[in-house]
PARO-913029 format. One line per 4 residues: for each residue x, y, z of C-alpha. Coordinates in steps of 0.5 Angstrom, whole numbers. Layout:
// residues N
X,Y,Z ~ ...
// end
This chain:
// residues 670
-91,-192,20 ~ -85,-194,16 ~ -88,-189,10 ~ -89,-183,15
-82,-184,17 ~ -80,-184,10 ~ -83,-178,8 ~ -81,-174,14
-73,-176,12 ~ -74,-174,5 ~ -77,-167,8 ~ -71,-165,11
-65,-168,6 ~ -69,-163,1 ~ -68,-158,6 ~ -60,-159,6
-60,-159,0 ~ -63,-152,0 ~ -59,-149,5 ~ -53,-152,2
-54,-149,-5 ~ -56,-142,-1 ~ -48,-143,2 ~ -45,-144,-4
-48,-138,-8 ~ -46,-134,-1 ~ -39,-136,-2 ~ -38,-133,-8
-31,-130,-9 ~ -30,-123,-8 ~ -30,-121,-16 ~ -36,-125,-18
-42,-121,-17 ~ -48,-123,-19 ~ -52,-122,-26 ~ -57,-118,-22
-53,-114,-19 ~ -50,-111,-25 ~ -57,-109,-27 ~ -58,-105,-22
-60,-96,-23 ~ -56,-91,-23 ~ -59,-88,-18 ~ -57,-93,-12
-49,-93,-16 ~ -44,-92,-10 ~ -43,-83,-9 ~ -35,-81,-8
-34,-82,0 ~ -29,-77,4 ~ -24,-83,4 ~ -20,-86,-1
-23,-93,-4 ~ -19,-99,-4 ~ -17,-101,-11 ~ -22,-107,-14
-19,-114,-14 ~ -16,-117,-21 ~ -21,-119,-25 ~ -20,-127,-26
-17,-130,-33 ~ -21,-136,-34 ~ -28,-138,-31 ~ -32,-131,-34
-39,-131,-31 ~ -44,-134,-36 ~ -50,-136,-33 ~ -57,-135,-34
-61,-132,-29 ~ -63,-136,-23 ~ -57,-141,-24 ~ -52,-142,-19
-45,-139,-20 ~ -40,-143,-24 ~ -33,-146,-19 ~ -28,-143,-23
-20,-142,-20 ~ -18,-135,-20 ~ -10,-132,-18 ~ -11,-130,-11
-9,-123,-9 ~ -3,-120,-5 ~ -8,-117,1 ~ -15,-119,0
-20,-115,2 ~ -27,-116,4 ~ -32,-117,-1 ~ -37,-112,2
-31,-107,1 ~ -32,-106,-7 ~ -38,-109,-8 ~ -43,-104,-9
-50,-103,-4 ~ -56,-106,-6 ~ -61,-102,-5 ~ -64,-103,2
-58,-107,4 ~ -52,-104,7 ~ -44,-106,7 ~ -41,-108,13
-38,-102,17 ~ -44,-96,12 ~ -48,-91,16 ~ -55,-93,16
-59,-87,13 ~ -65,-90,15 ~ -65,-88,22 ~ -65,-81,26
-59,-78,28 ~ -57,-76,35 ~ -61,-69,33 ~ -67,-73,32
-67,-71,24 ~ -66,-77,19 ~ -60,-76,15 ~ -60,-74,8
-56,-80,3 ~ -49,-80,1 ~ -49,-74,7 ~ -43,-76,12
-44,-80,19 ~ -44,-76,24 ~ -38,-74,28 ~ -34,-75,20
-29,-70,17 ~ -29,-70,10 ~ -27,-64,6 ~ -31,-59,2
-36,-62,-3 ~ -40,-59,-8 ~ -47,-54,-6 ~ -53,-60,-8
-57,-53,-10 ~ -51,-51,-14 ~ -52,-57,-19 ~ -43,-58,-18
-42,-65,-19 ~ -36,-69,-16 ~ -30,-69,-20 ~ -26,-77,-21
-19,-77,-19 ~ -14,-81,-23 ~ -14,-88,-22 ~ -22,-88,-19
-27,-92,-21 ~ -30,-92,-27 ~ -37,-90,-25 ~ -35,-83,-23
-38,-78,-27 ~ -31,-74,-29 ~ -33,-66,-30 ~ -30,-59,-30
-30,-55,-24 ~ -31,-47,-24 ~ -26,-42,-22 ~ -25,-41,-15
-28,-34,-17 ~ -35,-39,-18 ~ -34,-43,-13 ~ -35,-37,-7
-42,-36,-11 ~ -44,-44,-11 ~ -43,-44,-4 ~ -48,-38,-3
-43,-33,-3 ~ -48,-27,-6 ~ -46,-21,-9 ~ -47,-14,-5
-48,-7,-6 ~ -43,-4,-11 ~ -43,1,-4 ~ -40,-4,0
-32,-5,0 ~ -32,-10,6 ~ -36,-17,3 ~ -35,-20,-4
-35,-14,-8 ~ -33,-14,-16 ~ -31,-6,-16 ~ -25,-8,-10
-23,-13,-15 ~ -26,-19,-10 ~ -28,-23,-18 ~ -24,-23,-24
-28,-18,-30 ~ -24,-20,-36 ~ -22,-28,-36 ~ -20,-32,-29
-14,-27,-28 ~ -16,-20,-30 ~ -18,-15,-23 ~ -21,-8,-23
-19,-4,-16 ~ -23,2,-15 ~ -22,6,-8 ~ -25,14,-8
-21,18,-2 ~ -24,25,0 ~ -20,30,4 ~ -22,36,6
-17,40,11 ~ -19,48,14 ~ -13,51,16 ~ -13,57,20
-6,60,21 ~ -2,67,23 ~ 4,67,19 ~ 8,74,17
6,77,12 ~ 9,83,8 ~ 5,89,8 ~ 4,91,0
7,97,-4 ~ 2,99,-7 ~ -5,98,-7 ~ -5,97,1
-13,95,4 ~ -10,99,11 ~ -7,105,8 ~ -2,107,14
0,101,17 ~ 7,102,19 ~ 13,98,18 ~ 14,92,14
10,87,17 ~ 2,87,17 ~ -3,82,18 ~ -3,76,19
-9,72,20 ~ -11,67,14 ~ -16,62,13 ~ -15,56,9
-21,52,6 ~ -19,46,1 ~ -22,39,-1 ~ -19,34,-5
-22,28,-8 ~ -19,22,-11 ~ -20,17,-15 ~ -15,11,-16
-17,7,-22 ~ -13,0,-23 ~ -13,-6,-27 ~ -9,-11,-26
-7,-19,-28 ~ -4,-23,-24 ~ -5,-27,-17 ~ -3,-21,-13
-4,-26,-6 ~ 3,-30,-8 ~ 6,-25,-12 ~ 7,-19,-16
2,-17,-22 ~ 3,-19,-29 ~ 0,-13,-31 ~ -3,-7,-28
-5,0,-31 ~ -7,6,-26 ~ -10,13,-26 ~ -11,17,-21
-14,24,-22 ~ -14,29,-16 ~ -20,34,-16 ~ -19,40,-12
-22,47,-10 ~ -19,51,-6 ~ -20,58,-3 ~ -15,62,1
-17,69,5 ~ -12,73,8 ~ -12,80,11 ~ -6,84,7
-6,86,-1 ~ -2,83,-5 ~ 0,76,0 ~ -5,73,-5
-3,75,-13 ~ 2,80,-15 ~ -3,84,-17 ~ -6,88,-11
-13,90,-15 ~ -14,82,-15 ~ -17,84,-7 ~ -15,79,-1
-19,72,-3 ~ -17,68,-8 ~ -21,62,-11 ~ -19,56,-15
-20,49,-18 ~ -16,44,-21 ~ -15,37,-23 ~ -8,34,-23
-6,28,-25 ~ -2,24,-20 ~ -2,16,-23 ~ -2,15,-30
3,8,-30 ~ 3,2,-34 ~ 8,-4,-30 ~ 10,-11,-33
12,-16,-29 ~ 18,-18,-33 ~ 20,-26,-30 ~ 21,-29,-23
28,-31,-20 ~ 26,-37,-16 ~ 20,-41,-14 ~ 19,-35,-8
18,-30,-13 ~ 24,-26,-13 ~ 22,-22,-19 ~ 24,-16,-24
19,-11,-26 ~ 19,-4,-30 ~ 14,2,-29 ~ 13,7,-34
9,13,-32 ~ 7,18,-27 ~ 8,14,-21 ~ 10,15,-14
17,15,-11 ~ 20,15,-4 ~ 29,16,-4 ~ 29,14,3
25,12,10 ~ 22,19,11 ~ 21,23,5 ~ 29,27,6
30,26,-1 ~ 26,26,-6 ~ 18,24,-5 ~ 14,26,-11
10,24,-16 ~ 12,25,-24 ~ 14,22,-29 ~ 19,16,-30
21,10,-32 ~ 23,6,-26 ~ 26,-1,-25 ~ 25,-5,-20
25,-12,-15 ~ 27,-17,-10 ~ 33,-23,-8 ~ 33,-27,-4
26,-28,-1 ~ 25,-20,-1 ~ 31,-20,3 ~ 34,-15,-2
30,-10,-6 ~ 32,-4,-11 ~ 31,1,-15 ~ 34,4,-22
29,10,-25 ~ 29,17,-28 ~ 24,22,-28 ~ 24,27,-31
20,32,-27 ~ 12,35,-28 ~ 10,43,-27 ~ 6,43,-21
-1,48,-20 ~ 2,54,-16 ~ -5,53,-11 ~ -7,47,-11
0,43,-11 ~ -2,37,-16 ~ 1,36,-23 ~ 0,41,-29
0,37,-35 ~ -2,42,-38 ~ 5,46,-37 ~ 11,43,-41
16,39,-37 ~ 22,42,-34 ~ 28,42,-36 ~ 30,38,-29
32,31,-28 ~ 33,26,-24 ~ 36,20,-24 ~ 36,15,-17
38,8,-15 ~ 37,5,-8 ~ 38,-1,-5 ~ 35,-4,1
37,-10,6 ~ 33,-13,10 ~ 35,-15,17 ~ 42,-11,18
46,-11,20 ~ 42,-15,27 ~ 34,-18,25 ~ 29,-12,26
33,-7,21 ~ 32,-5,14 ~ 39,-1,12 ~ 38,3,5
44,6,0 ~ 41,12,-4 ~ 45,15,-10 ~ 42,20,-13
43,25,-19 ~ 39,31,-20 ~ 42,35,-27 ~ 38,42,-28
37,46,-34 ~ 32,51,-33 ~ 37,57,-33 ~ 37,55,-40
29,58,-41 ~ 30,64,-38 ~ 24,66,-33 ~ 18,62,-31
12,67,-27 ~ 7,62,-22 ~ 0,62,-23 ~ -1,68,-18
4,72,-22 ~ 10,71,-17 ~ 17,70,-21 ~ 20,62,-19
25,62,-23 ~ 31,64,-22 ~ 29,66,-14 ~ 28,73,-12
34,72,-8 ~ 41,75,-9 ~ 43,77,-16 ~ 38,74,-19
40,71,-25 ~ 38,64,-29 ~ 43,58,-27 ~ 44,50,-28
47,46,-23 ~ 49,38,-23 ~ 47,35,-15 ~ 50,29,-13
47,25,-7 ~ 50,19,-4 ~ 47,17,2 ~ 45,11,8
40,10,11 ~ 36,6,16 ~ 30,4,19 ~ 27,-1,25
29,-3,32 ~ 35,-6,37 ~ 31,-10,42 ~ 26,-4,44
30,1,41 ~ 26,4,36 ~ 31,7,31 ~ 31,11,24
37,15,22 ~ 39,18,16 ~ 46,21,13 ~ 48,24,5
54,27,3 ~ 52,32,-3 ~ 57,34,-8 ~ 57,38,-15
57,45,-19 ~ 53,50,-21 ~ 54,55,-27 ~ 53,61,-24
52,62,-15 ~ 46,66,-12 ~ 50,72,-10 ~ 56,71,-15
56,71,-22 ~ 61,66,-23 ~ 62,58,-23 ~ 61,55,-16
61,48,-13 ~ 56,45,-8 ~ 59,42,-1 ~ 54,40,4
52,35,9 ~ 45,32,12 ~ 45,28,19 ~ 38,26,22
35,22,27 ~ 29,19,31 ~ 30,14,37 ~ 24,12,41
23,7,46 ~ 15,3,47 ~ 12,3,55 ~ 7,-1,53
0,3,51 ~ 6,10,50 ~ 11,12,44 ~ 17,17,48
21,20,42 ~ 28,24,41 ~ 29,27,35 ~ 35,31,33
38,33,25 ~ 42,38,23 ~ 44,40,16 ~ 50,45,14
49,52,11 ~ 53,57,7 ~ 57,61,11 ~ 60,66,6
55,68,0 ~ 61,70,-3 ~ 66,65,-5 ~ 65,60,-10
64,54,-5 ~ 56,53,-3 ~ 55,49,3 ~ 47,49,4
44,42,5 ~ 38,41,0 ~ 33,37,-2 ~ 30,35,-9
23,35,-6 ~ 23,33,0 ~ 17,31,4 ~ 19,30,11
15,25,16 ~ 20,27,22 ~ 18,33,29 ~ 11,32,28
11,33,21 ~ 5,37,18 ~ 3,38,25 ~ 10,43,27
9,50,25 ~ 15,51,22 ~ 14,44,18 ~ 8,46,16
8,53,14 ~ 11,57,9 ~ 15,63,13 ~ 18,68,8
23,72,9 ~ 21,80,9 ~ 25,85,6 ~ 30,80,3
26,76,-3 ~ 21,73,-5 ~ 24,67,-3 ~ 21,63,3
26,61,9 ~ 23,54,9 ~ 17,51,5 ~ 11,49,5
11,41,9 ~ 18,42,8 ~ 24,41,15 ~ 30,45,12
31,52,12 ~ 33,53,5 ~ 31,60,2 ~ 27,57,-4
22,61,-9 ~ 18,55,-7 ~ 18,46,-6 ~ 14,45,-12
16,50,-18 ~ 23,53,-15 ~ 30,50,-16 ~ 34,48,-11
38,53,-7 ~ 45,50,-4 ~ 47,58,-1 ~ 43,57,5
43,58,13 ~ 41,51,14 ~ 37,49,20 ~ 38,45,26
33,41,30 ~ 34,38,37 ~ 26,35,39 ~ 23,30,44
15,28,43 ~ 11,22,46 ~ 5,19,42 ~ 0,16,46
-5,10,44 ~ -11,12,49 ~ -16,6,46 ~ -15,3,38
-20,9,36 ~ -16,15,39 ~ -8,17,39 ~ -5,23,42
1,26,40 ~ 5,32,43 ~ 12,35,40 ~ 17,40,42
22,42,37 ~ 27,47,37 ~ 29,50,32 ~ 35,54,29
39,56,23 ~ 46,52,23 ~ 49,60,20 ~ 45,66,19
51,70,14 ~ 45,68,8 ~ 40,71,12 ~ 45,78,14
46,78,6 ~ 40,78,3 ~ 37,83,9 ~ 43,87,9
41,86,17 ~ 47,84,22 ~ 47,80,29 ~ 41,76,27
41,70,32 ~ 41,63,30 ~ 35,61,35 ~ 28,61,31
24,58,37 ~ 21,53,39 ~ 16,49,36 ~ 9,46,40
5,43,37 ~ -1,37,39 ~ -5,33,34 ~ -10,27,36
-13,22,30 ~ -19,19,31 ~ -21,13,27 ~ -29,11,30
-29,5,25 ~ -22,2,27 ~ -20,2,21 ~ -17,8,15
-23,9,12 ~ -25,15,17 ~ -18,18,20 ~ -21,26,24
-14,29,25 ~ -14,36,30 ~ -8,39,31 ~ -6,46,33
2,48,34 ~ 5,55,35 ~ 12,58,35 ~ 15,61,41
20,66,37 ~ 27,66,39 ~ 32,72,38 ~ 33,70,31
25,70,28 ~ 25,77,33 ~ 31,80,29 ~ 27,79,23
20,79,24 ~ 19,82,31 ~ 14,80,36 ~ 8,83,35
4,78,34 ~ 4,70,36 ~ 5,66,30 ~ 0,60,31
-2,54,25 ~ -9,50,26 ~ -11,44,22 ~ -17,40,21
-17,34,17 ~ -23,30,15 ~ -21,23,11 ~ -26,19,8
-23,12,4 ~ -28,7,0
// end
């Protein structure tokens, strides 16, 4: 009895013993780890968590860890560390033991799917990690442990692939496409944009048209005035080319080359000989093509101002520039060097430049390089304010110089054989002129008060007037303006301008307002007759009252290769129109203009025709813009305008026929 007791007591004083010894190996301190344990594969070392690791416990200074393995841990002293922290918080996961608090991969989900190892758990945000299929790897950040395994990242231009992001058809300008500049093509930083516009407009129109001389396809037509029916089909394709450097998402680009030629074909017919050539044999229908040039510029970023990109950049080329809000001005593309930049988080922006101005192709309106370069140019410098004088409006400040020599060369006939320089008109003669504009402009909003106004004072001389051969000085002004108020889903607008005429021909003072190259968006635009069409002034030159695009009554030969002509009747326009947004694809709008001339002495002059009246008529016109896609890529425009003659188009053309302009425009953009 007394040895079975014995051998029952020694039984369990060794199993104390052993569970004592298991306690003391479990109470090791956080920064001992067992041999073991640093044995452990690759594969099972601790993938980077969405949440910052707390850093390691110091290591300790004495009692390094020498054991073999099997023996239990040596007692050492270790300096006890500011905020202790758990030990399974910095000891790595032993293959099939989890840390207090880690997921347990092993189970199903609440989907019923088993969750992938290193995924997050369930209902945890964690920032973007890598595409496993893209073999990216995760990158250490500074001061993380060292079993990171520390790579470079690709550009985000890559990444967008790594996160399956696959390239489209090239066709495609919507998704990732390199050829509209979604992917760098040379280096990290290099973009090429290409966009390809077609513009095809049909264009029947009843203007005036001289009967001819001689040569007449209707033998015995009476009086001066024939036909007038014509018929305009043109199409235009352009195709922008540009290569540029730079993060243009937060600022300008570094660098950037654009080119941008401009193929056209055209053909006009028209019911009279010689409306079309000088030469009436050439018949009544003319066909033609040509290839413009209308951006050839390289521009560099010269420096930002402020961590905003307040910035300085210099352009040189043929490029494109506006002097004012609406094209009053000067709105063209020719060649040129222009500086120009920002302050103050773009509050304020200007503009220094000097062109020197391209020959443009009689037909087709585009530049001719391969004509010499005018002898005319144009110095400007504008600067614009945003947010005055109240939150909403842009004022601007314009000062301009136009100094024109081509008196200098004598005569220059167009394509078509029509003299441009000097203007049939008056005596005549070669001139050169010097026209100083300074003007104010303004654009944008008081509450729900929608307003533009524009204002120039222009001042000069010229060697020699239009209708005296002497020295004369220019003295002319320019008021106008568009007020308009939002009813919701309708726009209703007022317009009104007036710019001075000449009322003697004679004296040395010309009073006439014009323009550089004036591309006007103002009384309907190109939509409004009288805006639209060409009118020439029969039996008194071969001048045109207003030009083609063009809102003022200025006698010039033409916009494009003419000069500027300051002996002019001017031209007054008071209109109302409403514009009407009837779903996002469709928008309605109407104009009613009537129009005027300021004086009519000019006129009486170069007709030798007294009491013509001020009163041109009234202009109506409707146009309606369909977008089917909701965006600019396929814009339909339709309008039709016709002028109902007042007594003074009566006095020069008479009322015989109705003088009507239809345009159909097609745009396609990619």
């Amino acid at each position: 009895m007394v040895s079975k007791r014995l051998s029952i007591c020694a039984v369990l004083l060794l199993s104390l013993c052993a569970v004592g010894a298991q306690a003391q190996e479990e109470r090791r301190r956080p920064g001992d780890r067992a041999e073991r344990d640093t044995q452990l594969p690759a594969d099972v070392l601790p993938q980077p968590t969405a949440t910052p690791r707390p850093a390691p416990l110091p290591a300790p200074s004495i009692g390094v860890d020498r054991r073999r393995p099997g023996e239990a841990p040596a007692r050492a002293e270790a300096p006890a560390p500011a905020k202790p922290v758990p030990a399974a918080a910095t000891q790595p996961a032993v293959q099939g033991r989890r840390r207090p608090g880690q997921p347990d991969y092993t189970r199903p989900d609440a989907s019923g799917e088993r969750a992938e190892p290193g995924a997050p758990a369930r209902g945890q945000r964690v920032p973007f990690s890598p595409n496993r299929a893209s073999g990216l790897k995760p990158v250490a950040k500074p001061g993380a442990d060292a079993e990171f395994r520390k790579e470079v990242v690709p550009d985000r231009w890559q990444l967008t692939r790594a996160l399956g992001v696959t390239d489209y058809p090239w066709y495609d300008p919507y998704n990732q496409n390199t050829l509209k500049a979604d992917r760098p093509v040379i280096g990290k930083d290099w973009f090429f944009n290409a966009t390809v516009i077609s513009d095809t407009v049909v264009e029947p129109r009843r203007l005036p048209t001289p009967v001819a001389p001689q040569g007449e396809n209707r033998p015995g037509a009476p009086g001066l005035i024939g036909d007038g029916d014509q018929l305009i089909l043109q199409q235009n394709l352009g195709v922008g080319l540009v290569l540029y450097k730079g993060n243009t998402t937060f600022m300008p680009p570094d660098w950037e080359f654009r080119f941008t030629p401009v193929f056209n074909v055209n053909r006009v017919t028209a019911e009279q000989n010689r409306a079309l050539f000088i030469d009436p044999t050439k018949g009544d229908t003319r066909d033609d093509q040509h290839i413009g040039v209308q951006d050839l510029f390289i521009d560099k970023h010269l420096w930002d101002w402020t961590k905003r990109y307040d910035f300085d950049s210099l352009r040189v080329g043929i490029q494109p520039f506006n002097a004012d809000f609406r094209g009053f001005l000067f709105r063209d593309e020719q060649l040129g060097i222009r500086l120009f930049g920002n302050r103050n988080n773009n509050i304020y922006l200007y503009n220094v430049a000097w062109f020197r101005r391209v020959e443009k192709d009689t037909n087709s309106g585009l530049n001719d390089l391969g004509k010499p370069l005018r002898k005319d140019d144009v110095f400007v410098t504008n600067f614009y304010w945003q947010d005055f004088p109240v939150l909403g409006m842009v004022s601007e400040a314009v000062l301009l110089y136009n100094r024109n020599r081509e008196g200098d060369e004598g005569l220059y006939f167009n394509n078509n054989g029509f003299i441009e320089r000097p203007a049939s008109l008056g005596i005549e003669k070669p001139r050169n002129y010097d026209a100083y504009y300074a003007g104010l402009n303004g654009e944008g909003h008081f509450g729900r008060l929608n307003f533009t106004g524009s204002a120039y004072l222009l001042f000069g001389d010229q060697d020699r007037g239009v209708f005296v051969d002497r020295a004369t000085d220019i003295r002319a002004f320019l008021l106008a303006t568009e007020v308009g108020f939002d009813f919701d889903w309708r726009r209703l607008r007022f317009t009104a301008l007036y710019a001075s005429g000449d009322d003697d021909p004679y004296d040395d003072v010309e009073n006439g307002f014009d323009a550089v190259f004036e591309n006007a968006l103002f009384a309907g635009a190109d939509t409004s007759f009288w805006v639209r069409q060409n009118v020439p002034l029969i039996g008194g030159g071969g001048v045109a009252l207003s030009g083609r695009n063009g809102i003022l009554n200025t006698l010039r030969s033409s916009k494009e290769e003419g000069q500027s002509n300051f002996t002019n009747p001017g031209t007054v326009i008071l209109g109302v129109g409403a514009d009407f947004d009837l779903t996002p694809q469709f928008r309605i709008s109407t104009n009613v203009n009537q129009i005027a001339f300021a004086t009519t002495e000019v006129i009486e002059a170069a007709r030798q025709q007294a009491n013509v009246g001020n009163n041109i008529g009234t202009d109506l016109s409707v146009a309606t813009i369909w977008r089917p896609f909701f965006t600019q890529n396929v814009v339909f425009r339709a309008s039709g305008a016709v002028l109902l003659p007042g007594d003074g188009y009566k006095a020069l053309f008479g009322d015989d026929e109705l003088p009507y302009s239809v345009l159909l425009n097609l745009t396609l953009t990619w």
